[in-house]
C-alpha positions as CSV (number, residue, x, y, z in Angstrom):
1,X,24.7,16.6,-52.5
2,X,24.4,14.6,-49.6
3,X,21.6,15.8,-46.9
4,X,22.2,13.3,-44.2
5,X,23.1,15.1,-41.1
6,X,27.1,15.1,-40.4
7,X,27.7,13.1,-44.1
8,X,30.3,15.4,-45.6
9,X,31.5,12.0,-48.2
10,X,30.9,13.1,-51.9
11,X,30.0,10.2,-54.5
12,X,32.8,11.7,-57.1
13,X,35.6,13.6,-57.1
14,X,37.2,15.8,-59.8
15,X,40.1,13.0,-60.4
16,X,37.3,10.5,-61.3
17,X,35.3,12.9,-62.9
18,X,37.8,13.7,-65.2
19,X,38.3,9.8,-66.0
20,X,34.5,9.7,-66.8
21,X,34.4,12.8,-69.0
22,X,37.4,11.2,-71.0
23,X,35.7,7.9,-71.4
24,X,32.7,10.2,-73.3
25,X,30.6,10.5,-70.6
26,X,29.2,13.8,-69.8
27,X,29.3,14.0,-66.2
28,X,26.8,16.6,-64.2
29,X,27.6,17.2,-60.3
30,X,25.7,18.8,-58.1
31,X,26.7,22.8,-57.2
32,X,28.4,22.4,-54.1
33,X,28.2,19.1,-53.6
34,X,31.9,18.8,-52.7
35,X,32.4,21.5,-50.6
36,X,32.5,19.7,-47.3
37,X,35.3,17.2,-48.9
38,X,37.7,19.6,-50.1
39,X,36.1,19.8,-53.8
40,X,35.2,22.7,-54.9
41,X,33.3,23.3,-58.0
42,X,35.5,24.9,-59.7
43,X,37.7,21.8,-59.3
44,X,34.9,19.7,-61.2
45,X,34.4,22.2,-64.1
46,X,37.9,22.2,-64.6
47,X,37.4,18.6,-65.1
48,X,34.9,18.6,-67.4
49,X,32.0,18.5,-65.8
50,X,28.5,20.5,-66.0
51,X,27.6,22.3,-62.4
52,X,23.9,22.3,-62.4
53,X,21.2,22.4,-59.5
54,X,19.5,19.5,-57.3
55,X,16.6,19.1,-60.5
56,X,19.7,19.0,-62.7
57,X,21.6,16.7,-61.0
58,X,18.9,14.0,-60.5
59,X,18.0,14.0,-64.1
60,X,20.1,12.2,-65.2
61,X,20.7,8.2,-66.7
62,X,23.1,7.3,-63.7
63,X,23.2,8.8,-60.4
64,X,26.1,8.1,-58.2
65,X,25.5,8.6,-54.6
66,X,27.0,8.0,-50.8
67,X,23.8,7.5,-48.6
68,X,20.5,5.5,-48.8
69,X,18.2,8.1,-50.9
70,X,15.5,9.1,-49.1
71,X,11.3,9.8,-50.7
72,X,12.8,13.0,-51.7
73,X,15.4,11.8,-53.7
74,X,13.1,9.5,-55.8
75,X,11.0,11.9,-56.4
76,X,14.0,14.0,-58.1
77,X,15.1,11.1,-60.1
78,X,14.8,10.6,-64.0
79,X,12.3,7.5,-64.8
80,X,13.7,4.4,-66.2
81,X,17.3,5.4,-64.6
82,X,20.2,3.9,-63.1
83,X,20.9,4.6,-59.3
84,X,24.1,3.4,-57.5
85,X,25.1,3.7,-54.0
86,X,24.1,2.4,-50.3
87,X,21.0,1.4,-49.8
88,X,21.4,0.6,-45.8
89,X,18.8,-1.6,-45.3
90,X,18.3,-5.6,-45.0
91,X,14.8,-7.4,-46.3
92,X,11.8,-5.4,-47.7
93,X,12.5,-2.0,-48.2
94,X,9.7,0.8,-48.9
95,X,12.3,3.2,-50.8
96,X,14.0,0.2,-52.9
97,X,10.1,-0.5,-53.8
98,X,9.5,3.1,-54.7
99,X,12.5,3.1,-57.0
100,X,11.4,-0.1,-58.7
101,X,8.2,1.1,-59.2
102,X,9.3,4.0,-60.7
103,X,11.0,1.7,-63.5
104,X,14.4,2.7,-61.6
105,X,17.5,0.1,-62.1
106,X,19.1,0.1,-58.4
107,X,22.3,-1.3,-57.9
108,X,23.2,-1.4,-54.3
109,X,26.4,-1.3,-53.0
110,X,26.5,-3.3,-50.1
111,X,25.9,-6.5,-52.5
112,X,29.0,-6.2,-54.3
113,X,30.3,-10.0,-54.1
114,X,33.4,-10.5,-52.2
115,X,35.1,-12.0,-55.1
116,X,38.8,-11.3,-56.4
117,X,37.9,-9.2,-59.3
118,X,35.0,-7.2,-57.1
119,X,37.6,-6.2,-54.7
120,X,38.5,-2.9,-56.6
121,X,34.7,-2.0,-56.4
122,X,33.9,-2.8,-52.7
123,X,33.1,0.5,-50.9
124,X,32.0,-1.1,-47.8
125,X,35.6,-2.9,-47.2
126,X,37.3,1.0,-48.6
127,X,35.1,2.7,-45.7
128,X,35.5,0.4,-43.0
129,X,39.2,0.7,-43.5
130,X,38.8,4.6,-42.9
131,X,36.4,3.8,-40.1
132,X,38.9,1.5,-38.8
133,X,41.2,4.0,-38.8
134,X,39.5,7.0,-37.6
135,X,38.2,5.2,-34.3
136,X,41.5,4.5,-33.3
137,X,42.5,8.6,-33.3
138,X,39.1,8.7,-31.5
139,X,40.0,6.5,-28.5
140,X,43.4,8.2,-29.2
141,X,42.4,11.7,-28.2
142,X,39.6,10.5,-25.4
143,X,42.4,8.3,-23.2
144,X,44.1,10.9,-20.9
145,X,47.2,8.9,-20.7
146,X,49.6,8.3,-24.1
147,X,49.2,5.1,-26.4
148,X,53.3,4.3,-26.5
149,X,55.3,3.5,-23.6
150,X,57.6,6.6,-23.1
151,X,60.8,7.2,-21.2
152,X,61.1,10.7,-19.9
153,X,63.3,13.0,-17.7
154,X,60.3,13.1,-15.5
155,X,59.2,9.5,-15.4
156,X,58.2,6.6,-17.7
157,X,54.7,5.7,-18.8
158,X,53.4,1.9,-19.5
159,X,51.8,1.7,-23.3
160,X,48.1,1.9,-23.1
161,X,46.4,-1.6,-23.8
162,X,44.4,-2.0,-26.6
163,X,41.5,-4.3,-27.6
164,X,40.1,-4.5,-30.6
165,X,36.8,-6.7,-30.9
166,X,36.5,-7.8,-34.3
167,X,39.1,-8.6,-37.0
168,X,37.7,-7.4,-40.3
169,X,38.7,-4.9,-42.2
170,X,37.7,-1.8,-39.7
171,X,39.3,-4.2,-36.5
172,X,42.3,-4.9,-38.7
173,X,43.4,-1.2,-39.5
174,X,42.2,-0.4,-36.1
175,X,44.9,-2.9,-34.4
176,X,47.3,-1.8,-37.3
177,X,46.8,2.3,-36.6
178,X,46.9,1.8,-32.5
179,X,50.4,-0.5,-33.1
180,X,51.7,2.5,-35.2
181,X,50.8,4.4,-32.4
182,X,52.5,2.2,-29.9
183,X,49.9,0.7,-28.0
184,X,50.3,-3.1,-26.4
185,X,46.9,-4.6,-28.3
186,X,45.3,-7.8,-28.1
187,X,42.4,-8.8,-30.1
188,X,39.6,-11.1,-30.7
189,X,37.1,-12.7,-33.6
190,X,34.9,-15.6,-33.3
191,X,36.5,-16.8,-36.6
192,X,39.7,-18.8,-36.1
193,X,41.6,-17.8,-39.9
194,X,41.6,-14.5,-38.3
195,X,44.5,-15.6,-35.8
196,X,47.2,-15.3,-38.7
197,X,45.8,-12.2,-39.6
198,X,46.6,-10.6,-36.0
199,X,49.5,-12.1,-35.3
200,X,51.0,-10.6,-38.7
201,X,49.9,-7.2,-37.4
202,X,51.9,-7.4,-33.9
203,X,49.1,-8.1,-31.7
204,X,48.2,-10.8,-29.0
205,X,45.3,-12.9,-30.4
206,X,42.5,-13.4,-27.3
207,X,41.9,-17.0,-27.8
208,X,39.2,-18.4,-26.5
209,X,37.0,-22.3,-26.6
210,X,33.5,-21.5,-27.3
211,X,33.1,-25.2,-28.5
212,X,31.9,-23.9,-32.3
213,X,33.4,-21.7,-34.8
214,X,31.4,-18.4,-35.8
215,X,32.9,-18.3,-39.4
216,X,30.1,-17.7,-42.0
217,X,30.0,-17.0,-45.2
218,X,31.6,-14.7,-47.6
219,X,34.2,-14.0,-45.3
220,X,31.6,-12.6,-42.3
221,X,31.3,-13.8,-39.3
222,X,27.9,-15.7,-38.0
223,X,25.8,-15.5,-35.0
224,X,26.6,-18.0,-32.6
225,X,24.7,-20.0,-30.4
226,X,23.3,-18.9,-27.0
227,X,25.3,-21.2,-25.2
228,X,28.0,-20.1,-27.5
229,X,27.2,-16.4,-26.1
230,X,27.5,-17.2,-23.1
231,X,30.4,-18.6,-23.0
232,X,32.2,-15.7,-25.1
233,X,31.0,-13.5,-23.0
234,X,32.2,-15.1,-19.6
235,X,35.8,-15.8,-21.4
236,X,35.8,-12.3,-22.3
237,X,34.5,-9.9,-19.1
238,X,38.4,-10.7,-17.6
239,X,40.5,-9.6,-20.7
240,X,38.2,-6.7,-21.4
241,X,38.0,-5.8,-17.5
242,X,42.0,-5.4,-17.9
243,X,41.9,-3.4,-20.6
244,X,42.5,0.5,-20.8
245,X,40.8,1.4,-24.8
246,X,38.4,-1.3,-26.3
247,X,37.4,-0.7,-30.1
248,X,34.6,-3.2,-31.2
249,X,34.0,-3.7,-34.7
250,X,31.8,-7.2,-34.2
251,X,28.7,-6.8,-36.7
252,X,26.5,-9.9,-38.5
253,X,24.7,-8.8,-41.6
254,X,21.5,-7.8,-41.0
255,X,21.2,-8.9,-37.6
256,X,21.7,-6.9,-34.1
257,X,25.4,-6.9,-33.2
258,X,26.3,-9.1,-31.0
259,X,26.9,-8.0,-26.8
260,X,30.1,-8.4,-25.7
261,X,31.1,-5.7,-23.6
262,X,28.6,-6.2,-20.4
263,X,27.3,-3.4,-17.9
264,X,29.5,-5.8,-15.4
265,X,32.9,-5.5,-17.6
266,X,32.7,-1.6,-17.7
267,X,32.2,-1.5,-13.9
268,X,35.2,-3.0,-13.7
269,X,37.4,-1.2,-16.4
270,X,39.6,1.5,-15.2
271,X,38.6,5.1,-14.4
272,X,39.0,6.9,-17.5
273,X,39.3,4.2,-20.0
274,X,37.2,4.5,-23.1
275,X,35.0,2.1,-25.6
276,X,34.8,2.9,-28.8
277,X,31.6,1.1,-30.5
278,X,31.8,1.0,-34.1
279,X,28.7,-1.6,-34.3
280,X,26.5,1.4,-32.7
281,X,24.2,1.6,-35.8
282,X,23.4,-1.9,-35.7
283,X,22.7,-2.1,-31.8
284,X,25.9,-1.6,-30.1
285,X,28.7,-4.1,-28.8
286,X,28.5,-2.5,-25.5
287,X,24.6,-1.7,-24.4
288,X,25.4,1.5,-22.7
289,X,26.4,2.8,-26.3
290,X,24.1,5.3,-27.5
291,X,23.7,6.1,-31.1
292,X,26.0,9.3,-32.5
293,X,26.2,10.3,-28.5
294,X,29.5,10.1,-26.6
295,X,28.7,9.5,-22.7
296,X,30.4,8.6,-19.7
297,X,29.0,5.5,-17.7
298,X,30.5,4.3,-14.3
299,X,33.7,6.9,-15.4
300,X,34.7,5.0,-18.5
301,X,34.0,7.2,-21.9
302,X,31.8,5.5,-24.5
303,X,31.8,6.7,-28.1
304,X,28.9,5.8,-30.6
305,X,29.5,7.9,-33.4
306,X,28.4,5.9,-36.5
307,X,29.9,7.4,-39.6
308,X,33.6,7.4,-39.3
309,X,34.6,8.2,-43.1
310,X,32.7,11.3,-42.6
311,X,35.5,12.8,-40.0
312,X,38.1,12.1,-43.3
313,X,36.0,13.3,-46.0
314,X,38.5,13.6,-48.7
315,X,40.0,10.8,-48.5
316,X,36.9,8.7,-48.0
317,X,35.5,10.2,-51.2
318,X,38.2,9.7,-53.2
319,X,38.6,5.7,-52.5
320,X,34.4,5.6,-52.7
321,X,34.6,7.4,-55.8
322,X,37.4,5.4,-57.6
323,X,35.3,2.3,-56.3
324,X,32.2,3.3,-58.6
325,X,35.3,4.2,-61.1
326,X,36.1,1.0,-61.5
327,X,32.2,-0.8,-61.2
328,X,31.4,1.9,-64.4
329,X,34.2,0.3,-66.2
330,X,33.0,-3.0,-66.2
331,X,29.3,-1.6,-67.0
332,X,30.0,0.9,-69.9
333,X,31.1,-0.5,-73.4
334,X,32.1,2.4,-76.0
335,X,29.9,1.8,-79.7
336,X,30.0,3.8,-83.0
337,X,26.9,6.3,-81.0
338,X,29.2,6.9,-77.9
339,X,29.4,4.8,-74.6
340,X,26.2,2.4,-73.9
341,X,25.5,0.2,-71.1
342,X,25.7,-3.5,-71.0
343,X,22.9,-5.7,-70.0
344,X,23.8,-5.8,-65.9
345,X,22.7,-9.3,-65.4
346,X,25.2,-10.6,-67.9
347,X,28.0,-9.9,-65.1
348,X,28.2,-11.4,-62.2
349,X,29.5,-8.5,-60.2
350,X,26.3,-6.2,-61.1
351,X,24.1,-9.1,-61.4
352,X,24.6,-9.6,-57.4
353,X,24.2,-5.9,-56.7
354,X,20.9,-5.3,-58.5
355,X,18.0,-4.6,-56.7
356,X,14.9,-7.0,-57.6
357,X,11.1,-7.0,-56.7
358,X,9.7,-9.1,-53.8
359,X,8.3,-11.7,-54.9
């Protein structure tokens, strides 16, 4: 069961479950660990699987989980185990240290490759397209004035413009859900294969000169110079300042997000207008974002909630859980004493994810 405060995600759900138990797995979960997602228990014991306590559950060869464990958790888990799910962290990391010492396999999910045949197993693109999502209702229901133009018998309303910072995979279903919704968007990345990618969505691509390109590897974006900055953000202030919603989604791995919504450009935003900063975990787009707070700063409304898939729990859990459905697969082969796992480093896929002492 998850204990981060607001996390209501669960690592499995009864349809998975029941896929695991059939492969000859037995399969414990957690009393109550689904609750908050719209799984009950009896759901999972009808599936095949053995309710037990927290002890129970983290004894076990393979523990599936959403959130980084904390000291707790590795307390609680079997020696000489397998652990997969989000570690949330970047360099040296005191809990990824206690697991190893422990003899504890860790196989993080942020380090699934962005390959072709890891796609089916990348929980960070399936959450970010539910985060993606979700922010869009956010800025939805915050905006006191509608999304689509509409034509009345009391008056017409112009469409709300949208921009979207960030074309990923959270900016792309962003600009996707507030088109559905009938918004006029526009949107922007530092990465110029991205343009396409808007255009095909129904959007205006913000296209700007910064005089380098901020496409990095694996399909991320990179941090750009400080001239670069500077530039981006000068280019920006007048599209943003026009604009009545702004969703930012711009993040770097492992580094601070990058500023692009200024102090100056909310000043000069419209009364009532809101930002919605999904890079608030990692610093904030906007600088007047605070962490899992929503505030109002020189009357435009700024939302920094930070855990998006939480606000659409079943669904969430169900493409997270199908995701470690489909990494097992490639790790468990069946033999005459029942399933067994292969050697991880002999696969690519969890060869990338394991964790590994400093050295």
């Amino acid at each position: 069961m998850e204990t981060r405060t607001g996390e209501t995600r669960v690592a499995s759900t009864p349809d998975v479950v029941k896929k695991l138990v059939g492969k000859g797995l037995e399969v414990v979960v957690q009393a109550g660990a689904g609750v908050l997602a719209g799984y009950p228990d009896a759901e999972y014991a009808q599936a095949g699987a053995r309710l037990a306590d927290r002890a129970g559950a983290y004894d076990v060869d393979l523990l599936l989980k959403v959130r980084r464990p904390d000291e707790a958790d590795v307390e609680a888990m079997r020696p000489g185990g397998l652990y997969m799910g989000l570690l949330e962290s970047c360099g040296e990391d005191p809990i990824v240290a206690a697991m190893l010492a422990k003899g504890l396999r860790v196989l993080g999910l942020e380090r699934v490759p962005r390959t072709s045949r890891a796609q089916s197993m990348d929980v960070l693109s399936s959450q970010s397209n539910i985060a993606g999502y979700r922010a869009t209702l956010e800025a939805a229901a915050r905006y006191g004035r509608f999304f689509p133009m509409m034509m009345t018998s009391a008056g017409s309303a112009k469409p709300a413009r949208v921009v979207v910072l960030g074309a990923g995979v959270a900016g792309l279903q962003a600009i996707a859900t507030a088109r559905r919704l009938g918004a006029d968007v526009h949107a922007y990345d530092v990465r110029p294969e991205t343009r396409e990618q808007i255009l095909s969505l129904g959007a205006k691509p913000i296209d700007l000169d910064l005089g380098e390109s901020g496409a990095g590897e694996g399909g991320y974006a990179k941090e750009l110079s400080e001239e670069a900055k500077a530039r981006q953000r000068a280019a920006l202030s007048d599209e943003l300042a026009k604009a009545h919603v702004i969703i930012t989604t711009a993040l770097i791995p492992c580094r601070p997000a990058p500023v692009l919504v200024t102090e100056e450009v909310v000043q000069r935003m419209r009364p009532g207008s809101v930002i919605v900063d999904l890079a608030a975990a990692s610093g904030g787009n906007c600088p007047l974002t605070v962490v899992d707070e929503i505030v109002e700063r020189h009357g435009v409304t700024i939302v920094g909630l930070t855990d998006y898939p939480a606000l659409v729990p079943a669904d969430a859990s169900a493409f997270y859980a199908r995701n470690l459905l489909n990494l097992i697969e490639i790790m468990i082969e069946s033999g005459e004493a029942g399933p067994a796992l292969k050697d991880l480093d002999a696969d690519d896929i969890t060869a990338a994810m394991l964790a590994r002492p400093a050295v």
